[in-house]
VMD Tcl script that draws the C-alpha trace (Angstrom):
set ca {
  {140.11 112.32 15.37}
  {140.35 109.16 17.51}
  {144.36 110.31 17.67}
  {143.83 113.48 19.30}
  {140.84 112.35 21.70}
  {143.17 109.90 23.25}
  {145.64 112.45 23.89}
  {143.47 115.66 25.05}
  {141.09 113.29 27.30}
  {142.83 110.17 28.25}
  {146.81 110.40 28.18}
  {146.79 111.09 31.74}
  {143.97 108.41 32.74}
  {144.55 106.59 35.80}
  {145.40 102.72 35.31}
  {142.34 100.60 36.47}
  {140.36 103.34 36.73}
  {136.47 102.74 35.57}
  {134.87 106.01 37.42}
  {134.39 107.30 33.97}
  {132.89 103.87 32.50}
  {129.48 104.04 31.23}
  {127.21 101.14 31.17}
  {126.38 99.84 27.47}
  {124.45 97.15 28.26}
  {120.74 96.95 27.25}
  {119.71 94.35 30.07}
  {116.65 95.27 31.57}
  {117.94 93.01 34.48}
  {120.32 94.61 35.86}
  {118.01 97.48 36.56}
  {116.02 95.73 38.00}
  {118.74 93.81 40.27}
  {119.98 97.14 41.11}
  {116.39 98.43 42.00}
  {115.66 95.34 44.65}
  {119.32 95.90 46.24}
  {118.27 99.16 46.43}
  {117.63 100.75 50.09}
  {115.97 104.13 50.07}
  {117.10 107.02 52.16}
  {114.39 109.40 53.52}
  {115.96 111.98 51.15}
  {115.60 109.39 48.32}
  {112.06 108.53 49.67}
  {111.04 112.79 49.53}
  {112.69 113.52 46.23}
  {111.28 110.53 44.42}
  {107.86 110.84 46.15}
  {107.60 114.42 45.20}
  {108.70 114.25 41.32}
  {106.85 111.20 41.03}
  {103.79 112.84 42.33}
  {104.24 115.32 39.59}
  {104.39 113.23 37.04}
  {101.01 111.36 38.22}
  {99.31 114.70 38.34}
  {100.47 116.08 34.83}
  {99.20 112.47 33.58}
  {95.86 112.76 35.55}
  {95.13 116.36 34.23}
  {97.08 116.42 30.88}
  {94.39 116.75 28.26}
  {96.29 114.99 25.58}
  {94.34 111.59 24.56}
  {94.90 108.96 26.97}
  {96.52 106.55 24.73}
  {99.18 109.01 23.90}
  {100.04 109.60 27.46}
  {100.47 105.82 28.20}
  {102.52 105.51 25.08}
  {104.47 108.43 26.13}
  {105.12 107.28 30.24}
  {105.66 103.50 28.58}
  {108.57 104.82 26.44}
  {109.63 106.93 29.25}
  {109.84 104.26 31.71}
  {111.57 101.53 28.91}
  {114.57 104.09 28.44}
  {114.86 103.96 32.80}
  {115.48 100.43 32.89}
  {117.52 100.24 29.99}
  {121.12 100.72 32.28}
  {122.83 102.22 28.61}
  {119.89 104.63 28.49}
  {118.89 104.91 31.98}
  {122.17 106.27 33.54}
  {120.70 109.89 31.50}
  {117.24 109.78 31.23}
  {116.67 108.68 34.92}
  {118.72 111.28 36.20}
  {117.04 113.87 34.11}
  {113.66 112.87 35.87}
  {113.75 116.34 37.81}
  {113.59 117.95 34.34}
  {110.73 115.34 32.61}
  {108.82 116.51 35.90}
  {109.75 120.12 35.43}
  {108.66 119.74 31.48}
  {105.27 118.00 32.14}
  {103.89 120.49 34.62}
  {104.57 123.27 31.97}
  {102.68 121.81 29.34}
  {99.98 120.76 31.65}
  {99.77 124.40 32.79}
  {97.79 125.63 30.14}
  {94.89 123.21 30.69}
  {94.54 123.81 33.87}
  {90.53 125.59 34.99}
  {90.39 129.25 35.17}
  {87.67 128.92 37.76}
  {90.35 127.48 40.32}
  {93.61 129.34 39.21}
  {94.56 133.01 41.16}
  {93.64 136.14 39.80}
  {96.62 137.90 37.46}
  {98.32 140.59 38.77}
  {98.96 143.56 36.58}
  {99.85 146.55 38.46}
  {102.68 144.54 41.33}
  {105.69 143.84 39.38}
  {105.70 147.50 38.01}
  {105.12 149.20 40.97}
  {108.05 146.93 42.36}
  {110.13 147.80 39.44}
  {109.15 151.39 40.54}
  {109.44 151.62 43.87}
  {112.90 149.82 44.53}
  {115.16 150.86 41.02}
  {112.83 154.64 40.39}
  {111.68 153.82 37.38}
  {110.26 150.73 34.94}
  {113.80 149.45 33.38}
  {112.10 147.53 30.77}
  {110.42 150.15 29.42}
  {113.76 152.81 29.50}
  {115.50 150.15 27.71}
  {111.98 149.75 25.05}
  {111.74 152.87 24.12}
  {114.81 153.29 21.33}
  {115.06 150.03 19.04}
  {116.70 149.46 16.02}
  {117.77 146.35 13.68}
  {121.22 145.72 15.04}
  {119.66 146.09 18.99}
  {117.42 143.62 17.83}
  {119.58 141.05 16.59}
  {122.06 141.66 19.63}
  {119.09 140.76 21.88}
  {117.58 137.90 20.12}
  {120.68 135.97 20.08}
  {120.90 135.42 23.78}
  {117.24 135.38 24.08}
  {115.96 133.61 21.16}
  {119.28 131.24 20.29}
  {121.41 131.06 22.86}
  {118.68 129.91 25.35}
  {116.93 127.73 23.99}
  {120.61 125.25 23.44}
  {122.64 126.24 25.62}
  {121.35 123.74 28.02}
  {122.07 121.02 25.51}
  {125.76 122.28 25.02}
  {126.57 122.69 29.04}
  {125.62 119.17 29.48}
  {128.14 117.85 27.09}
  {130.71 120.04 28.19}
  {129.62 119.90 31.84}
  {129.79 115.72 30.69}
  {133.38 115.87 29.13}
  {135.16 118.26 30.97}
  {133.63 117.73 34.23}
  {134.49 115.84 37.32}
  {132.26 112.25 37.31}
  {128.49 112.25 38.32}
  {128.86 116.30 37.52}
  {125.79 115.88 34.82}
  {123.78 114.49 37.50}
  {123.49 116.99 39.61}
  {123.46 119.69 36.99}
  {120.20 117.89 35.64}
  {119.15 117.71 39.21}
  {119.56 121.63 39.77}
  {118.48 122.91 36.43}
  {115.24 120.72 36.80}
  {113.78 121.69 39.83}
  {114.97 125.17 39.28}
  {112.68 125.06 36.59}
  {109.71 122.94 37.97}
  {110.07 125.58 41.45}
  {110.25 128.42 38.70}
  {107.01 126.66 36.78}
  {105.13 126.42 40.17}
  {105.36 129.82 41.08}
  {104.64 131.21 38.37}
  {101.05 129.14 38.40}
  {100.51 130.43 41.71}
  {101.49 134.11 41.64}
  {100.46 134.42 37.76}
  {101.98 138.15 36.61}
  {101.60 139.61 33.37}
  {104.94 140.52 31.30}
  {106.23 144.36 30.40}
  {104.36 143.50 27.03}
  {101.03 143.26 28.76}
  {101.29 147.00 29.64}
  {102.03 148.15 26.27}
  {99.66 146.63 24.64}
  {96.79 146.47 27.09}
  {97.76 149.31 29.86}
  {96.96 148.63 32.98}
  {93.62 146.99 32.58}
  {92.59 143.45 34.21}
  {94.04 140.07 32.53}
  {92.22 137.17 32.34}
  {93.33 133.38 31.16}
  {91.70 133.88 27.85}
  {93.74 136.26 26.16}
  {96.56 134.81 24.35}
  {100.14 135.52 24.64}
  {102.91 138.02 22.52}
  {105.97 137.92 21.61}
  {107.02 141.07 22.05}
  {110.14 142.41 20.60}
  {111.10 139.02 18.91}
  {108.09 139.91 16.57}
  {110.33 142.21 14.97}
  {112.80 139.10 14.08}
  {109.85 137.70 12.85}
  {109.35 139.96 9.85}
  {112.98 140.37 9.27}
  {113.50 137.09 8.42}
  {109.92 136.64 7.00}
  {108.93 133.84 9.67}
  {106.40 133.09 12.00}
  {108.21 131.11 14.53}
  {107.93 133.40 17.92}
  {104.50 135.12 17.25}
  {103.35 131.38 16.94}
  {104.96 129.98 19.59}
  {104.70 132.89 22.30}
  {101.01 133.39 21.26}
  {99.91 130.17 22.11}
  {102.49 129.89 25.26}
  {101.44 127.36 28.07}
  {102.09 129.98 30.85}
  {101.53 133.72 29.22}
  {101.37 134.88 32.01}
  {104.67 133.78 33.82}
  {107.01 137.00 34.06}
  {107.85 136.31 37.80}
  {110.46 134.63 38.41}
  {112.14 134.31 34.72}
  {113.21 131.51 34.39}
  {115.35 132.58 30.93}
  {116.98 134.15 33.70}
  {117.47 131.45 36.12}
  {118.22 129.47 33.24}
  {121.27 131.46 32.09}
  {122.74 132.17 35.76}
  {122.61 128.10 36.67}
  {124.71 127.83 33.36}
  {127.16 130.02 34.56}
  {127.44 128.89 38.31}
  {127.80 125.09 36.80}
  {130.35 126.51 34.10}
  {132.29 128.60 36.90}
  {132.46 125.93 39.25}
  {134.81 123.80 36.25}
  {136.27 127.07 34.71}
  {137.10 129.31 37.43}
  {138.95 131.10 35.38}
  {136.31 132.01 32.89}
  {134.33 133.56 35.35}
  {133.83 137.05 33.89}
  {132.94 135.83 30.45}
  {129.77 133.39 32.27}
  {129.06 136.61 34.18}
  {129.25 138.77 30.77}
  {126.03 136.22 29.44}
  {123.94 136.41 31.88}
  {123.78 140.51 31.83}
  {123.40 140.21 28.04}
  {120.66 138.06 28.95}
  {119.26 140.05 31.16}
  {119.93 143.51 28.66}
  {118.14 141.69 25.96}
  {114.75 140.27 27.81}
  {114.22 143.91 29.11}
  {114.69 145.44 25.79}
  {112.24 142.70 24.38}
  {109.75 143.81 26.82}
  {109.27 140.37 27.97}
  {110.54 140.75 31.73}
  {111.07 143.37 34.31}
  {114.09 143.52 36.22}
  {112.81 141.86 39.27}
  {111.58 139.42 37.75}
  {115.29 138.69 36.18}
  {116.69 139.16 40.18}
  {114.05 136.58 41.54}
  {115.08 133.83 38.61}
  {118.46 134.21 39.95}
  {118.45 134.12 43.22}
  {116.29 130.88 42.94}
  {118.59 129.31 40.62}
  {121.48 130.19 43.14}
  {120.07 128.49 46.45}
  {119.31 125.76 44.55}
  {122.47 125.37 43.33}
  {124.34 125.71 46.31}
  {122.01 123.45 47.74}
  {123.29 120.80 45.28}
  {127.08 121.83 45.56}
  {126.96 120.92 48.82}
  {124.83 117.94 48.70}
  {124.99 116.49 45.44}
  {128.21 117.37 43.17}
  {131.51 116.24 43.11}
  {134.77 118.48 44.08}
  {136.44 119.30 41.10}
  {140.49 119.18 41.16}
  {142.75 122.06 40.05}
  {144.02 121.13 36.54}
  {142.13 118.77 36.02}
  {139.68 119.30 32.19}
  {138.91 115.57 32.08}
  {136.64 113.34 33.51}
  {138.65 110.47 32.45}
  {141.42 111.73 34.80}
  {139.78 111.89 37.79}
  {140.97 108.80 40.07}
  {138.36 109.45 43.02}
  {135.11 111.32 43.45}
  {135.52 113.04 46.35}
  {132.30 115.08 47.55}
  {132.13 118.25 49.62}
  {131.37 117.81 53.77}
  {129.07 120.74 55.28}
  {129.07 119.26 58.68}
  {133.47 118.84 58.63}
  {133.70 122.96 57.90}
  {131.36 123.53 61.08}
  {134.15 125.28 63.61}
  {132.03 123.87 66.08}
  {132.22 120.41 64.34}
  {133.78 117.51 66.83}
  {135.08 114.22 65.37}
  {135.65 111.33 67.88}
  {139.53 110.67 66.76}
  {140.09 114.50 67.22}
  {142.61 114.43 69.68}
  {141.68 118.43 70.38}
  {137.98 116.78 71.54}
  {139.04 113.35 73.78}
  {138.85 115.45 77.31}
  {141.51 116.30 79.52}
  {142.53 114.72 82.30}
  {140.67 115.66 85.45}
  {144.18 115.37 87.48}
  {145.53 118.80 87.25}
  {141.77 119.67 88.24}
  {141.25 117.58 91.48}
  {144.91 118.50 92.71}
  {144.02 122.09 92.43}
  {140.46 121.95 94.18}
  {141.97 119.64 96.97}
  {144.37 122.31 97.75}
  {142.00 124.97 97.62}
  {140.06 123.00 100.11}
  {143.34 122.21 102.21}
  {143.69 125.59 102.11}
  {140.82 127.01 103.31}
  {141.00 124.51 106.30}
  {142.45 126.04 109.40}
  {143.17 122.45 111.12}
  {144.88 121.58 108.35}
  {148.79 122.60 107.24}
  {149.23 122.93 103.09}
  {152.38 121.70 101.76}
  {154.19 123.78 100.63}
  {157.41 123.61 97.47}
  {159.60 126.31 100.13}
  {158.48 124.18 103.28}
  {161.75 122.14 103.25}
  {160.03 119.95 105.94}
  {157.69 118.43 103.65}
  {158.08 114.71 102.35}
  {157.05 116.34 99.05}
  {159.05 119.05 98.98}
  {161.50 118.90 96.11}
  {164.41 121.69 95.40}
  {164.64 122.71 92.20}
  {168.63 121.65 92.28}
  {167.43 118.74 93.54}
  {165.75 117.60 90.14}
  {168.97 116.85 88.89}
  {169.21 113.38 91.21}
  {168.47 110.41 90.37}
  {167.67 109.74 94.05}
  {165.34 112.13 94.80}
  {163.85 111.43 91.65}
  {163.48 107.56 92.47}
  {162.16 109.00 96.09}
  {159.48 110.40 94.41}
  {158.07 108.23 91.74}
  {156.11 106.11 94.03}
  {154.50 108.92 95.50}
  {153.59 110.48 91.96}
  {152.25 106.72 91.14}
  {150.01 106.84 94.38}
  {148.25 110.11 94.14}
  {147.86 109.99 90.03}
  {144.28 107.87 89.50}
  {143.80 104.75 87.49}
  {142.88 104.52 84.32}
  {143.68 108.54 83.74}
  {145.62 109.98 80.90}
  {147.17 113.97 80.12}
  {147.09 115.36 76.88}
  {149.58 118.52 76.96}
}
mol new
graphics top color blue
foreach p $ca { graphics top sphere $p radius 0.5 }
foreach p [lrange $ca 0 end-1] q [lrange $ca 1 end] { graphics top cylinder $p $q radius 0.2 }
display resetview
């Protein structure tokens, strides 16, 4: 095993290089070195401020015990300044914030939380595809339709996350899980948010319950994966999805954002592998229709947020990945993408395009159209052979003529001037 992990992942490692090190040192001091050499950038100070912020108000408001939640941010906080630990579990803080609002969500006052909307999504669904999709796709089920649809829904999502990350971690450029943890967690807390705010009842809701008023004490379903349920003789998704901490979250799904920031993180590694990522995520989207647990805009809006954010970090955050390259042992440099260099309108300093021209060619040319427009005065002329300036083209060819003109040339060019042809 050792044999062939030496020569898939680090035959071609560059000598010296320690990009893909990882700290194994359990030293709580050289966190905390690191943290008072440490000089904050008002990006730093935002992102920080607002997960950290989070995390105070899921403490405040969590109705777990309090000595649970101190045990829980005390543990939390020991594996940050661990450096062995701390290089994954402080980059993941987008996703502890993301995970803490969630389970907070369901404690949260009915009193002060929006009213549920029943009747938008579907008249969305109506109005901009003709008909409800979820419940075209609801209406013939059978055993092998349900297993095809839990698979992706109920298996697939659930650890997929878990498997990107280590191949995201092996096969990626350096500092790639970083910024997948940093996408896929505040894709998830934005998702979260939203969904607290603009609270929507699922495709389920309808069937059951028609199109009568929600309110935040009826409990959740689970839809078609009650069927998998009784085939296998559990209870695992009427339990869970019954007592959900946000039943009524169908807009945006974030199964769907979920599955499309998977593929955009696997796609920007594997090119090549493309179709297959984009293959998943419209299984994904096939089965939580037929399931009855989201409606197609729904499945659209999880997307689309999980793609700005992710181009957001692409740009900002992750490394540039190198053609050939399935190794993050191999990688000699991390080299990160520039917005501001592919602005056409972009102008670096040692540009020689942007250092200005000389105004020479300019002055001559507005001192002869003032010359010119001078009746007192006589232009000279390149055919007025009684100029001192006048120089044949035949002429060129001597070395006197050509020493007769130099100083002149030298006196009318200004000082400190330069041409860039």
């Amino acid at each position: 095993m050792a044999n062939w992990f030496q020569r898939t992942f680090l035959a071609n490692r560059p000598a010296g290089s320690r990009l893909a090190n990882l700290e194994t040192s359990f030293n709580p001091k050289l966190s905390i070195r690191k943290l008072k050499n440490y000089h904050a950038s008002a990006t730093d100070i935002c992102h920080y401020g607002f997960l950290g912020s989070i995390m105070f108000f899921s403490f405040v408001v969590n109705p777990a015990p309090w000595i649970f939640k101190i045990l829980f941010y005390s543990l939390l906080l020991l594996l940050f300044v661990i450096p062995a630990t701390g290089q994954f579990f402080f980059n993941a803080l987008p996703i502890f914030a993301w995970l803490s609002l969630y389970f907070t969500s369901s404690s949260f006052d009915a009193s002060y939380r929006p009213p549920i909307t029943v009747k938008v999504l579907p008249a969305i669904e109506t109005i901009l595809y003709g008909d409800n999709l979820s419940d075209i796709l609801a209406t013939s089920t059978n055993k092998p339709l349900d297993i095809v649809a839990w698979l992706p829904y109920g298996i697939f999502h659930f650890g997929a996350p878990f498997v990107v990350a280590a191949i995201l971690f092996i096969c990626g450029p350096p500092t790639i899980l970083r910024g997948y943890a940093f996408a896929f967690g505040y894709m998830n807390l934005f998702g979260v948010m939203t969904q607290n705010l603009f609270p929507a009842a699922p495709p389920w809701y309808k069937i059951l319950n028609g199109l009568s008023p929600a309110n935040y004490s009826m409990h959740g379903s689970p839809g078609g994966l009650g069927r998998i349920d009784e085939y296998f003789g559990i209870n695992l998704y009427t339990k869970g999805f019954t007592n959900s901490a946000v039943i009524f979250g169908a807009f945006p799904s974030l199964h769907s954002g979920c599955a499309t920031m998977e593929a955009l993180f696997f796609s920007y590694v594997f090119p090549k592998l493309t179709p297959l990522f984009v293959f998943y995520v419209c299984w994904l989207w096939w089965s939580t229709m037929y399931l009855t647990h989201h409606y197609f805009v729904d499945l659209m809006a999880g997307s689309v947020l999980s793609y700005v954010i992710f181009q957001y970090t692409k740009y900002f955050h992750l490394p540039l990945t190198e053609k050939g390259v399935y190794s993050r042992w191999t990688y000699a440099e991390i080299p990160k993408f520039n917005i501001w260099q592919t602005d056409p309108l972009y102008g670096a300093r040692s540009d020689v395009e942007n250092v200005p021209l000389s105004v020479l060619e300019t002055d001559f040319e507005l001192n002869s159209m003032e010359n010119s427009n001078n009746s007192n005065s006589n232009s000279p002329s390149i055919f007025d052979e009684s100029s001192p300036r006048s120089v044949s083209r035949s002429s060129l060819t001597s070395t006197d003529n050509l020493e007769q003109d130099l100083p002149l040339r030298t006196s009318t060019a200004k000082p400190n001037k330069q041409r860039f042809d």
